[in-house]
BADOKOL-9172 format. One record per residue (C-alpha): residue in one letter; y, z, x; residue number from 0. Coordinates in Angstrom, 2 decimals, m for minus. Layout:
BEGIN
{rest:A&y:Y&z:Z&x:X&nr:NUM}
...
***
This chain:
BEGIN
{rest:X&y:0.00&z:0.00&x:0.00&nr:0}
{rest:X&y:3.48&z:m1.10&x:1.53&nr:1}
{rest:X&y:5.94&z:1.74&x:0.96&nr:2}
{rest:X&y:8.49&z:m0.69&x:2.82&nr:3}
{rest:X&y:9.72&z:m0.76&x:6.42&nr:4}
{rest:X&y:10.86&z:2.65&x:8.66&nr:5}
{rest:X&y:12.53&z:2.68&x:11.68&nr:6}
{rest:X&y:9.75&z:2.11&x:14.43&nr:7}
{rest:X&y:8.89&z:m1.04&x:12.04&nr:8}
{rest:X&y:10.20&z:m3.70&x:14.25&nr:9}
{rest:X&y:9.65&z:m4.33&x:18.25&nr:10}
{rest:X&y:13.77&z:m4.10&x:19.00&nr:11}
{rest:X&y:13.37&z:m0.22&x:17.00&nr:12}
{rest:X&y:11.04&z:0.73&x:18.73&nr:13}
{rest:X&y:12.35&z:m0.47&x:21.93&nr:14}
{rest:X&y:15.28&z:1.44&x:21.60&nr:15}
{rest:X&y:13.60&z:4.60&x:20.57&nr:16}
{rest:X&y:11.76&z:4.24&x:23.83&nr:17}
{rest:X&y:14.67&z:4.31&x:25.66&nr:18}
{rest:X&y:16.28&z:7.27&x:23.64&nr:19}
{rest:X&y:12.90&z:9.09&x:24.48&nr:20}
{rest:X&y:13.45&z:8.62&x:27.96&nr:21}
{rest:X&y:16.79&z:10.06&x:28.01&nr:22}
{rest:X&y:15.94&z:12.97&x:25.94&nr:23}
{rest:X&y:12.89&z:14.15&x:28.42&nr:24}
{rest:X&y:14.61&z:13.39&x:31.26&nr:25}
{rest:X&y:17.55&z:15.59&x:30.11&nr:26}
{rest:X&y:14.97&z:18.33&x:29.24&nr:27}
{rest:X&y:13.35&z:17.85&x:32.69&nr:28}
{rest:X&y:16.66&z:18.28&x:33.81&nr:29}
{rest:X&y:17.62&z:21.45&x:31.81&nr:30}
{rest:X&y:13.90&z:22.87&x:33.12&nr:31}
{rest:X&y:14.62&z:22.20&x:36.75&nr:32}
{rest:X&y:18.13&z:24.20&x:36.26&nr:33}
{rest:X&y:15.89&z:27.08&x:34.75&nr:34}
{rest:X&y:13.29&z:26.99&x:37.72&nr:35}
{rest:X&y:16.06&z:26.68&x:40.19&nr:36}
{rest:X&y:18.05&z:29.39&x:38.83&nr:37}
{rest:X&y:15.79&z:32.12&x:38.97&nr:38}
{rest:X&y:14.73&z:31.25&x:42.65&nr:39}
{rest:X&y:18.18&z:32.06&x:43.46&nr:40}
{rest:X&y:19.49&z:35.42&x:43.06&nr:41}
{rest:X&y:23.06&z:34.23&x:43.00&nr:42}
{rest:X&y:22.78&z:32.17&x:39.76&nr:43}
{rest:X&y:21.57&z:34.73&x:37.36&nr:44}
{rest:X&y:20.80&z:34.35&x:33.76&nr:45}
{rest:X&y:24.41&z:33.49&x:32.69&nr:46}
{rest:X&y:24.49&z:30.97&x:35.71&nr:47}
{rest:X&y:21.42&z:29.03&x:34.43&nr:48}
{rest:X&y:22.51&z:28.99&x:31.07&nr:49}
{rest:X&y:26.02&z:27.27&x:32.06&nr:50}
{rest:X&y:24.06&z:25.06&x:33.92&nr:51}
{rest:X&y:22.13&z:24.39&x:30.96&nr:52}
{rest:X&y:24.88&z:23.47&x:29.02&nr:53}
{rest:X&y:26.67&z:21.08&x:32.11&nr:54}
{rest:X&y:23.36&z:19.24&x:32.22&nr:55}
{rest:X&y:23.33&z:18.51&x:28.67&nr:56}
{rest:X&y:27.46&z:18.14&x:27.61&nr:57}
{rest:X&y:29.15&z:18.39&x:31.28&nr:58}
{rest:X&y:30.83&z:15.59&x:30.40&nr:59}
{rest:X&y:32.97&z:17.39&x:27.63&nr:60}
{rest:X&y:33.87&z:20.29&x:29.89&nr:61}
{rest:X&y:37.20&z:21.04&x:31.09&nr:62}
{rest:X&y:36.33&z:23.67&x:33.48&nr:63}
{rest:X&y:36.97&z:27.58&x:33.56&nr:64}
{rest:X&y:39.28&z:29.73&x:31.98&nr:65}
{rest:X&y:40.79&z:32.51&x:33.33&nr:66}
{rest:X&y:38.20&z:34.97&x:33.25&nr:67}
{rest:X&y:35.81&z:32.49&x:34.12&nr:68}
{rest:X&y:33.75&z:31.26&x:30.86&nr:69}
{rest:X&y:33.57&z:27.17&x:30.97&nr:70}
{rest:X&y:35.75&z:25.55&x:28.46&nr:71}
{rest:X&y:35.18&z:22.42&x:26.45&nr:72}
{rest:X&y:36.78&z:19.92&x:24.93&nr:73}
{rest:X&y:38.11&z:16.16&x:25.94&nr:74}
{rest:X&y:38.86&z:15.93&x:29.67&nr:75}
{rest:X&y:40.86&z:12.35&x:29.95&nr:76}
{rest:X&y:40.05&z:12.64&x:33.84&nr:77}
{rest:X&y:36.17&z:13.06&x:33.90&nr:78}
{rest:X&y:36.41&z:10.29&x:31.25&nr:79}
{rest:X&y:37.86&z:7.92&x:32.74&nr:80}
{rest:X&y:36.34&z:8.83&x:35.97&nr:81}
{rest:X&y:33.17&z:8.07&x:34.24&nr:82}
{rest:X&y:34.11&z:4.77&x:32.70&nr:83}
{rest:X&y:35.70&z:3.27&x:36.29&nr:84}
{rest:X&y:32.47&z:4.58&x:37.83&nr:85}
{rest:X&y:30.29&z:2.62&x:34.98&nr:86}
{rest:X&y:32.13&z:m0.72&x:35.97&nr:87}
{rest:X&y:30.10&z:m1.22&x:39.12&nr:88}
{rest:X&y:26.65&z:m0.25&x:37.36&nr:89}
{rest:X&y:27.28&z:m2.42&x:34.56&nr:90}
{rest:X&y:27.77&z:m5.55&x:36.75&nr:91}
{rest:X&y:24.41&z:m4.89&x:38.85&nr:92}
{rest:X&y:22.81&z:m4.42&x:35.80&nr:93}
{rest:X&y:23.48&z:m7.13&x:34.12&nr:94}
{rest:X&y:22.40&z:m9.05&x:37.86&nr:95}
{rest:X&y:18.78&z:m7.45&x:37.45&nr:96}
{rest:X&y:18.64&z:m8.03&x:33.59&nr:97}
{rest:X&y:19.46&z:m11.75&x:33.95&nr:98}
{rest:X&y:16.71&z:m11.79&x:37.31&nr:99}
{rest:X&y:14.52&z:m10.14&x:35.07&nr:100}
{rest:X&y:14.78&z:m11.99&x:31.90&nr:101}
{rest:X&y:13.39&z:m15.00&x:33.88&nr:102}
{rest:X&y:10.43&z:m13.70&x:35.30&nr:103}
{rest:X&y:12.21&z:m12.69&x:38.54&nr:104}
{rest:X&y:12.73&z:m9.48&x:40.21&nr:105}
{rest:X&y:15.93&z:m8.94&x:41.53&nr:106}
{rest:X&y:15.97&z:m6.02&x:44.55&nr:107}
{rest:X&y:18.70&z:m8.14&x:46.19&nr:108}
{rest:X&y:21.40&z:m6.78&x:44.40&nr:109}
{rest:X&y:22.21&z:m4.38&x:47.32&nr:110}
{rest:X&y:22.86&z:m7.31&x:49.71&nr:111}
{rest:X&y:24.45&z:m9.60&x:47.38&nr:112}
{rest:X&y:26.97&z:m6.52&x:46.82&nr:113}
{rest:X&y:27.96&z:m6.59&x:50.12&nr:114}
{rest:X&y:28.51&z:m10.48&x:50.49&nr:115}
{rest:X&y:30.66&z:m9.57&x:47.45&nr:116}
{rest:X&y:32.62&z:m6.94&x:49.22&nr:117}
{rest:X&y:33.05&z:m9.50&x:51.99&nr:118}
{rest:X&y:34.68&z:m11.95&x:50.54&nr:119}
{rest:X&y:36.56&z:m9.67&x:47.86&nr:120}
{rest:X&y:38.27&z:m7.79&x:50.95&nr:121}
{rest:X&y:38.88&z:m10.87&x:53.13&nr:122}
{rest:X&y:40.80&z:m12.91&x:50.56&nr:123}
{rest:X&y:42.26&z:m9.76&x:48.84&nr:124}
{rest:X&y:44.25&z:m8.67&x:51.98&nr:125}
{rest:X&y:44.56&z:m11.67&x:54.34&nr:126}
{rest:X&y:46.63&z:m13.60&x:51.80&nr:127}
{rest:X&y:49.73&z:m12.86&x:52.19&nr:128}
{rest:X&y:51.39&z:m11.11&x:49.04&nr:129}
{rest:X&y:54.80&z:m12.58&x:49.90&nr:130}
{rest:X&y:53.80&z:m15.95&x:49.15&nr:131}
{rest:X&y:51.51&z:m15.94&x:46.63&nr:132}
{rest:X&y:51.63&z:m13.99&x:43.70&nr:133}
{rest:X&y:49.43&z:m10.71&x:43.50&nr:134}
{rest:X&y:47.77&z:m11.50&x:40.27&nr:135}
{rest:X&y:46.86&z:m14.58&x:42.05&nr:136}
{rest:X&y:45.38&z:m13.46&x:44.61&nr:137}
{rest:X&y:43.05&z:m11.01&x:42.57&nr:138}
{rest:X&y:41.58&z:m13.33&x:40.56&nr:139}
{rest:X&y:40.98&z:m15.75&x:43.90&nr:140}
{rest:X&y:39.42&z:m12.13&x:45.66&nr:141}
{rest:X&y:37.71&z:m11.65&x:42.12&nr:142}
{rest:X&y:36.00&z:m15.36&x:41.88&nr:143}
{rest:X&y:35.69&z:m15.56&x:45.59&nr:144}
{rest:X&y:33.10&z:m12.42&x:45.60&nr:145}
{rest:X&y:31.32&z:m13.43&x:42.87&nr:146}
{rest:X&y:30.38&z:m17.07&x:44.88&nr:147}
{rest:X&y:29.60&z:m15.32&x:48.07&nr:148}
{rest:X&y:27.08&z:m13.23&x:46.22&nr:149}
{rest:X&y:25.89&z:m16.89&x:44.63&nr:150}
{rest:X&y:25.14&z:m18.45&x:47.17&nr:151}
{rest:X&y:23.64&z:m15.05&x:48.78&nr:152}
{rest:X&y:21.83&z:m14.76&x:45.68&nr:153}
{rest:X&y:20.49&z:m18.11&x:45.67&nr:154}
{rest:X&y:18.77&z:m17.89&x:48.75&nr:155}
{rest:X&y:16.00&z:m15.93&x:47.88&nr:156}
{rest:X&y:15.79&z:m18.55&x:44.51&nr:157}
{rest:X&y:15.34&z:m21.34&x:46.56&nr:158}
{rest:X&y:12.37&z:m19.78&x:48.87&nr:159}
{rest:X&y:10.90&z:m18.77&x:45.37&nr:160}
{rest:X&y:11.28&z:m22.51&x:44.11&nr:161}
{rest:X&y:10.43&z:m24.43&x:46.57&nr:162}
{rest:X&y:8.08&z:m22.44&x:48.83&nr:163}
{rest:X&y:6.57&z:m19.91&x:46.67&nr:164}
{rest:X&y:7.55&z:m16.95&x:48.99&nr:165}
{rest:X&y:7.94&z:m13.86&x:46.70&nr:166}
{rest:X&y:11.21&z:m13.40&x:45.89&nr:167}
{rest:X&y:11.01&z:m9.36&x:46.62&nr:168}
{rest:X&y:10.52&z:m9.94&x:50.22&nr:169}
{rest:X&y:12.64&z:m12.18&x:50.73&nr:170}
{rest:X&y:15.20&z:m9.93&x:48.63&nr:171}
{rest:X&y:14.65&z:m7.32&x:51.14&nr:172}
{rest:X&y:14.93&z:m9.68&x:54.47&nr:173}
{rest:X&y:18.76&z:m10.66&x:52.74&nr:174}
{rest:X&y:20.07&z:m7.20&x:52.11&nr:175}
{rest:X&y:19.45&z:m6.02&x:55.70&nr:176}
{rest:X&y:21.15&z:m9.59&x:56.93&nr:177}
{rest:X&y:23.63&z:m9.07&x:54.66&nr:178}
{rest:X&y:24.52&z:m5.21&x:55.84&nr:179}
{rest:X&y:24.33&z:m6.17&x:59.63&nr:180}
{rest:X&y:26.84&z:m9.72&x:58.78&nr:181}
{rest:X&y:29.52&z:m7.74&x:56.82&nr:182}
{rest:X&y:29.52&z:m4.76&x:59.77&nr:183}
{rest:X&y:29.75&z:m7.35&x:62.66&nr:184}
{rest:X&y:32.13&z:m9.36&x:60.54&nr:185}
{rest:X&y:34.44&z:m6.47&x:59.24&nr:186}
{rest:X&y:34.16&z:m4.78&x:62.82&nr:187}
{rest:X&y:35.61&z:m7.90&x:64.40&nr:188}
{rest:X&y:38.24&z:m8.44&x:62.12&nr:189}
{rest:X&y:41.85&z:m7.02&x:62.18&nr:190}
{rest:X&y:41.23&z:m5.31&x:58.48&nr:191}
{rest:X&y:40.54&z:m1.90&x:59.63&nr:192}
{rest:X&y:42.38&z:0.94&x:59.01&nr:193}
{rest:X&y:44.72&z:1.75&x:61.78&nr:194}
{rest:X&y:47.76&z:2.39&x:59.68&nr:195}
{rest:X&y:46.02&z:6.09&x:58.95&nr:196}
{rest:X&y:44.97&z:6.40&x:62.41&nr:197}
{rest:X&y:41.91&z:8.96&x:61.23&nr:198}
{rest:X&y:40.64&z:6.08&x:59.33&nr:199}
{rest:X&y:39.94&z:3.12&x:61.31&nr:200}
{rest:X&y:35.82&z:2.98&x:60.24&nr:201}
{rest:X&y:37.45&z:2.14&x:56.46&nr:202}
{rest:X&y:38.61&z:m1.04&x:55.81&nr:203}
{rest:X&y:42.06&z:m1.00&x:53.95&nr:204}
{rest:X&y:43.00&z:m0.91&x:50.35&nr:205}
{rest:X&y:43.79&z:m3.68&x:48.53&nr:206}
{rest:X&y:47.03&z:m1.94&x:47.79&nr:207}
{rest:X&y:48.38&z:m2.17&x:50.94&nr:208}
{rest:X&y:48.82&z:m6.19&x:50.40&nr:209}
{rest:X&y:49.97&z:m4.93&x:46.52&nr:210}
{rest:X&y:46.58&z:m6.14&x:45.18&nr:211}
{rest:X&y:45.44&z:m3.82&x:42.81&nr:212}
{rest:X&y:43.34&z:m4.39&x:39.00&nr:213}
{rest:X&y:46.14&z:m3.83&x:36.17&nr:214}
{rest:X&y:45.15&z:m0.43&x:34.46&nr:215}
{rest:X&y:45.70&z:m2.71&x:30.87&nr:216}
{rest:X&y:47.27&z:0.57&x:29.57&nr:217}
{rest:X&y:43.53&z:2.91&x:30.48&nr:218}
{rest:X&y:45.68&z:4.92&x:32.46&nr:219}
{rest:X&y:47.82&z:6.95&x:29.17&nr:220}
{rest:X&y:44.41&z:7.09&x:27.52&nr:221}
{rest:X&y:42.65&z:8.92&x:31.15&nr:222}
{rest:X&y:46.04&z:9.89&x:33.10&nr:223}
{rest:X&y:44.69&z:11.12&x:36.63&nr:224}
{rest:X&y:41.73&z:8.83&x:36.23&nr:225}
{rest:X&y:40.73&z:6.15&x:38.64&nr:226}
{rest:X&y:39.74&z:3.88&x:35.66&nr:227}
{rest:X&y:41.50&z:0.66&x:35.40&nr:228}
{rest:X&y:40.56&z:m2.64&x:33.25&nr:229}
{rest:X&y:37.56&z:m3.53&x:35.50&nr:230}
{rest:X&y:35.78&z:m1.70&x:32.87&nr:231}
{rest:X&y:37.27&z:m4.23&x:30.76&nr:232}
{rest:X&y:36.49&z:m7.07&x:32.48&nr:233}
{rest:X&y:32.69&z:m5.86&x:32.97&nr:234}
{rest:X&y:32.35&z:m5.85&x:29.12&nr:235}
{rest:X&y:33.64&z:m9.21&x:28.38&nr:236}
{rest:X&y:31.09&z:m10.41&x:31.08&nr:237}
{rest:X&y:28.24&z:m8.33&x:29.51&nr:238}
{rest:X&y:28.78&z:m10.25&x:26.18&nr:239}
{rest:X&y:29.20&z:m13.62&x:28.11&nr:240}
{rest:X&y:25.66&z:m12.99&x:29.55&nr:241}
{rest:X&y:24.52&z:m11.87&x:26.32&nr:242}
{rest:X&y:26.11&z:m15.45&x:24.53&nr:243}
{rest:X&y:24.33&z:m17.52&x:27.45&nr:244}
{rest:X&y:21.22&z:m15.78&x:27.47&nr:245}
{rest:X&y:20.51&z:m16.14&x:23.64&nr:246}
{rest:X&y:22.98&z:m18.84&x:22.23&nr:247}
{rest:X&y:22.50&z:m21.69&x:24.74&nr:248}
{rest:X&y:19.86&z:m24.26&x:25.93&nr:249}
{rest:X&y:20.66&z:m23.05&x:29.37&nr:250}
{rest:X&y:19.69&z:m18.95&x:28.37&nr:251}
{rest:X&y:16.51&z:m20.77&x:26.64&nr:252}
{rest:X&y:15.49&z:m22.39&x:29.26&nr:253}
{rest:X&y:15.96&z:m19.79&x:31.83&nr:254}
{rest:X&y:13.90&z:m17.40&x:29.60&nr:255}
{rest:X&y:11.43&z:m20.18&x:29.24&nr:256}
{rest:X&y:10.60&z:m20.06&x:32.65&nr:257}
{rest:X&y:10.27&z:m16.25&x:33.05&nr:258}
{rest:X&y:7.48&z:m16.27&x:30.05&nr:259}
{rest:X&y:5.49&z:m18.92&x:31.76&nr:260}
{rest:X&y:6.78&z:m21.01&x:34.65&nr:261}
{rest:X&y:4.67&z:m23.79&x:34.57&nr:262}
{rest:X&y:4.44&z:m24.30&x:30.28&nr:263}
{rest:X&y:7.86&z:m24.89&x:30.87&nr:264}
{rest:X&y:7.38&z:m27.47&x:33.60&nr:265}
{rest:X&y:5.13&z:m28.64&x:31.20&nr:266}
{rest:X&y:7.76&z:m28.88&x:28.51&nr:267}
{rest:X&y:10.15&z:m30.76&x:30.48&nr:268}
{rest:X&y:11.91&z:m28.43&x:32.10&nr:269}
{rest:X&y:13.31&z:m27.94&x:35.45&nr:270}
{rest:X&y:11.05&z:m24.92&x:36.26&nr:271}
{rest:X&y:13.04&z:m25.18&x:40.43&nr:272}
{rest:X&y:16.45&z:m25.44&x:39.55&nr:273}
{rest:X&y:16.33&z:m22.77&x:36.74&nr:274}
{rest:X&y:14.92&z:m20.23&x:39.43&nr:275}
{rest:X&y:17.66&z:m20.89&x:42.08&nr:276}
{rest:X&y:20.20&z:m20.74&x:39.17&nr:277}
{rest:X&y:18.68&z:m17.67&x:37.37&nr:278}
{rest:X&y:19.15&z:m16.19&x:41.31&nr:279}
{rest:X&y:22.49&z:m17.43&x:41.48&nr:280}
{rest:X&y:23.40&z:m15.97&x:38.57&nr:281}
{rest:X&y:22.25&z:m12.47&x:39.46&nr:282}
{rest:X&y:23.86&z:m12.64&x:42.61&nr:283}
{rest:X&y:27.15&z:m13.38&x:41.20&nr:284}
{rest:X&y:27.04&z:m10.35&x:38.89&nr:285}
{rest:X&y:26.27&z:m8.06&x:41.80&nr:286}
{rest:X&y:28.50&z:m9.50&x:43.77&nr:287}
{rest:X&y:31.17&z:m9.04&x:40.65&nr:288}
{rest:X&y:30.42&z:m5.23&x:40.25&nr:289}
{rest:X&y:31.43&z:m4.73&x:44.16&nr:290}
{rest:X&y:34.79&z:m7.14&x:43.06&nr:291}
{rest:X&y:36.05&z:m5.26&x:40.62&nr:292}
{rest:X&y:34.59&z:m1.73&x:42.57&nr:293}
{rest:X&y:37.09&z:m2.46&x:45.94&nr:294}
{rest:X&y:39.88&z:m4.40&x:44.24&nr:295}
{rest:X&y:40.80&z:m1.26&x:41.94&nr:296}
{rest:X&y:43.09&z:m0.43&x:44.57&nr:297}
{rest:X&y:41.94&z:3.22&x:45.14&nr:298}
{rest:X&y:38.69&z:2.57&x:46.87&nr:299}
{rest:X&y:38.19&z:2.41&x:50.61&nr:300}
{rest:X&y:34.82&z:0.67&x:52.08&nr:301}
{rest:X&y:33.57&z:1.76&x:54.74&nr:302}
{rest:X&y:32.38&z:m0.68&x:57.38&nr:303}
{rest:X&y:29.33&z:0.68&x:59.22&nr:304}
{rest:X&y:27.30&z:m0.35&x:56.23&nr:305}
{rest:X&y:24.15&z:m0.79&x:58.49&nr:306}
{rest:X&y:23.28&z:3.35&x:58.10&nr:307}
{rest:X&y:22.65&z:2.27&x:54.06&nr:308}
{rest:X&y:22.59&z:0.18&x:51.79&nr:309}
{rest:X&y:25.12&z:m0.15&x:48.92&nr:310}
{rest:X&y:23.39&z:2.68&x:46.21&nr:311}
{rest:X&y:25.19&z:0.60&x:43.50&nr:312}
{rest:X&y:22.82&z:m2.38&x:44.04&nr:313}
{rest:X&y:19.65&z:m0.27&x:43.50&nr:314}
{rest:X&y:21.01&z:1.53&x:40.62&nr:315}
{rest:X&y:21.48&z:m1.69&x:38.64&nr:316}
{rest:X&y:17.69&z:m1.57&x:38.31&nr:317}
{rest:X&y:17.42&z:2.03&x:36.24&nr:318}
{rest:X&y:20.35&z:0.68&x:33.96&nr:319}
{rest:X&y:18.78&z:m2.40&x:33.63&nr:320}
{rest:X&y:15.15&z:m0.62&x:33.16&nr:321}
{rest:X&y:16.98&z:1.84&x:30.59&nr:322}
{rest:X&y:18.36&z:m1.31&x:28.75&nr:323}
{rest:X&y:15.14&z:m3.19&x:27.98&nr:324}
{rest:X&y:17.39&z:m6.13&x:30.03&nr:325}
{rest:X&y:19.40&z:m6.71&x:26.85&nr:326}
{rest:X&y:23.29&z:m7.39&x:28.38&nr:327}
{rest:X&y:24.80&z:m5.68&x:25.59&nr:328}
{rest:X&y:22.74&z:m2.36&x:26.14&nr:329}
{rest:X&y:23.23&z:m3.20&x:29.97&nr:330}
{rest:X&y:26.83&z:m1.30&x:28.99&nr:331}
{rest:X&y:26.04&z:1.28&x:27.59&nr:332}
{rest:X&y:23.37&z:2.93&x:30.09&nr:333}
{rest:X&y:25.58&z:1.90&x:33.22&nr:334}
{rest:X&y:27.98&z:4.73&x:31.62&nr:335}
{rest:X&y:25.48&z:7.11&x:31.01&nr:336}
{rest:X&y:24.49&z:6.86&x:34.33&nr:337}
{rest:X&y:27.80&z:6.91&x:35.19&nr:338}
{rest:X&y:27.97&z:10.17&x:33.20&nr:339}
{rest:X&y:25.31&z:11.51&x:35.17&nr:340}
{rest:X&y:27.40&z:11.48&x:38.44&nr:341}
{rest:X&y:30.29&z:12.84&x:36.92&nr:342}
{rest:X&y:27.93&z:15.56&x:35.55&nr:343}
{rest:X&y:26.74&z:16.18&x:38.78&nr:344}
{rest:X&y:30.10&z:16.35&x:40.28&nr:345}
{rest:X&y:30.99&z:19.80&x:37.32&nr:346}
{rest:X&y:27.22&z:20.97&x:38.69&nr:347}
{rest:X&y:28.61&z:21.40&x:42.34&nr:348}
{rest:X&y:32.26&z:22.54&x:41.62&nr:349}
{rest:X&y:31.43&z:25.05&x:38.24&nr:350}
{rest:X&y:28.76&z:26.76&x:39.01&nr:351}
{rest:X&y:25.89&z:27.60&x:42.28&nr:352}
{rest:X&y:24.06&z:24.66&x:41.75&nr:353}
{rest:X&y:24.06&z:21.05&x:43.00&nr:354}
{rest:X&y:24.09&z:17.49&x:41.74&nr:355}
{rest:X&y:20.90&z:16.63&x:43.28&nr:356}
{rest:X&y:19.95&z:18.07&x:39.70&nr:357}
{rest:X&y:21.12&z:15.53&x:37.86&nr:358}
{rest:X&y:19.12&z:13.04&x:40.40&nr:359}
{rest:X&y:16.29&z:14.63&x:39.12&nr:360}
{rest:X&y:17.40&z:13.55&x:35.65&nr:361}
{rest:X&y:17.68&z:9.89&x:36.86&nr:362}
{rest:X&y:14.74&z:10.18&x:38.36&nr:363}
{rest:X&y:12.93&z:10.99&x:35.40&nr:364}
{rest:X&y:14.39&z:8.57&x:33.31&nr:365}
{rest:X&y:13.89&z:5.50&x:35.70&nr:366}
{rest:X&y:10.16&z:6.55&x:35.67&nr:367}
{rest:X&y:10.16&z:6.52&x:32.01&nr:368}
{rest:X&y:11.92&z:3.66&x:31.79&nr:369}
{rest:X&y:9.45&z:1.67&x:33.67&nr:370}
{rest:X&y:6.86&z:2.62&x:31.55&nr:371}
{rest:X&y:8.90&z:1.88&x:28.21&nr:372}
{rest:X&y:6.60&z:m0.47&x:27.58&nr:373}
{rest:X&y:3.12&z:2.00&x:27.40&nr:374}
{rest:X&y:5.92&z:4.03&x:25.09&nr:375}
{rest:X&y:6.05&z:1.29&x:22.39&nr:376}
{rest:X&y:2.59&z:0.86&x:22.67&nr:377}
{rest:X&y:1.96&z:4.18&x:21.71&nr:378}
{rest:X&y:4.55&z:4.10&x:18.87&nr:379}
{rest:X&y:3.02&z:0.53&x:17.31&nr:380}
{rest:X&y:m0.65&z:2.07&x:17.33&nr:381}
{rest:X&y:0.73&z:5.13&x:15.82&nr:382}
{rest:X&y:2.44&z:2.53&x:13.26&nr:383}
{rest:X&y:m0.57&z:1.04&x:12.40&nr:384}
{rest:X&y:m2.69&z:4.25&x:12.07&nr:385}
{rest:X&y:m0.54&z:5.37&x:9.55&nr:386}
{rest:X&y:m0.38&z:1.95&x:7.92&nr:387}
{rest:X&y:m3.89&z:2.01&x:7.56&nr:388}
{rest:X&y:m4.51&z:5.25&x:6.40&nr:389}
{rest:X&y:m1.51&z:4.54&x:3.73&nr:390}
{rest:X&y:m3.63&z:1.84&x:2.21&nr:391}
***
């Protein structure tokens, strides 16, 4: 007997619920850890873990400590818009995995195609002159300039896939560490270092000292003492521009074509090569865009010895983009939560004896649930049809 659809009905409910899941346990891992951790240490005590409790869950609607040292809550402009400038980056690598992923690829490059981003952002950004050409000019050459460096970075790894089979994870990993080592020896040969602030010289300089900076588009009155700007902006018009090519055009058809089987859509008549070096293109553009918009806020320095890490923001695209189920539009929303996160971690360490290598666990928890979202909906469609069938 049909007694009409429920939520966890359809496949996009249930995906979603999967991914709410996965928040929700890795918040209450989270909240557990804080428990465990606080009564190991004697200075935390029992009002310590419970305010830890309560940053791990809401510490993004505190405003700190009064006066006799209870934590306050309400809206705090500045951890908001913290949060939301913080997001930009993670929603751009994101959407560079999503898009990799939606065609059958895996995208670990991000890292590395960040960088050639950052290269080419900073180089153009402050080696044009600002007396000549106009600022706003100049930002959206730094802006589209990035975004092609990490292209054609990007693409590299899609051609070796294409045309020589070689897995596009390794080589992935062989371009980020080429990457790291070309922007050091490029940056430390150049005359962009700091030596204006003479403690500074292993930073490379704002792009407000050659008056390039992103317009704030009016964020700045809703967050005042915020680094947010309209990069945030910018990184949501792109996510719905990935989301219109991905599932209104022949080209986001045919891309997804060849992720679900490569060779059915050879079969098909189409071009199963060129749709993986685009596909790789594409995803290394997006990277490449988060690190754009990261360094051309104005109020970001980048530090040039990039060869002790990697860029974090490259691998965290893939836990936003895990948490998203891939969709661009969702893409936005868990690159703030993680975003979120940080700032969370960031009350942890100033409000109370704890540190923000709790809310890592949190990520932690949710990437691995996130990469199992799949075994999740599973579980909820067999569960679905149980209870159909015992309902007849």
């Amino acid at each position: 007997m049909n007694k009409g659809k429920t939520l966890l009905n359809s496949d996009s409910s249930r995906k979603v619920f999967a991914s709410l899941l996965s928040i929700l346990i890795g918040l209450a891992v989270g909240a557990l850890v804080a428990v465990i951790v606080g009564l190991s240490k004697e200075n935390i005590g029992i009002k310590g873990i419970w305010d830890g409790i309560r940053l791990i869950l809401l510490g993004i609607f505190s405003t700190g400590r009064d006066t006799v040292g209870n934590l306050t809550w309400g809206f705090n402009p500045t951890s908001w818009g913290n949060m939301l400038f913080r997001a930009t980056p993670l929603i751009m690598t994101g959407l560079s995995v999503a898009v990799a992923f939606k065609t059958g690829l895996f995208n670990i490059g991000a890292p590395g195609q960040y960088l050639m981003g950052t290269l080419a952002t900073l180089f153009i950004a402050l080696e044009i002159p600002s007396e000549t050409v106009s600022p706003a000019i100049i930002w959206l050459l730094a802006f589209l300039g990035g975004m092609l460096a990490g292209a054609v970075w990007g693409a590299i790894p899609g051609l070796l896939k294409a045309f020589l089979n070689i897995n596009e994870v390794l080589a992935c990993i062989m371009t980020n560490w080429v990457a790291a080592n070309m922007v050091t020896w490029l940056f430390d040969i150049s005359n962009l270092k700091n030596v204006t602030e003479g403690t500074k010289t292993g930073y490379i300089y704002k792009t407000t000292f050659n008056n390039v900076a992103t317009s704030k588009m009016g964020l700045d009155k809703l967050f005042p003492e915020s680094q947010v700007n309209g990069g945030i902006l910018v990184a949501i018009a792109i996510a719905v521009l990935v989301y219109i090519i991905m599932n209104k055009t022949t080209l986001g058809y045919q891309l997804k074509a060849c992720g679900a089987n490569r060779f059915a859509a050879r079969y098909a008549g189409i071009k199963d090569k060129r749709n993986i070096v685009l596909s790789m293109a594409m995803a290394g553009a997006l990277a490449a865009g988060g690190a754009s918009l990261y360094w051309l806020s104005g109020n970001t320095e980048f530090y040039w010895i990039t060869y002790q890490a990697l860029p974090a923001a490259g691998f965290n695209g893939i836990p936003v983009a895990l948490l998203a189920l891939n969709h661009p539009v969702a893409v936005v929303f868990s690159g703030i939560f993680m975003a979120m996160l940080n700032i969370v971690g960031q009350q942890l360490t100033t409000l109370t004896a704890y540190n923000e290598y709790i809310t890592d666990v949190v990520i932690a928890v949710i990437v691995y649930l996130s990469a199992f979202s799949l075994v999740i909906q599973m579980w909820l469609g067999r569960k679905k049809s149980k209870k159909g069938g015992n309902d007849k």
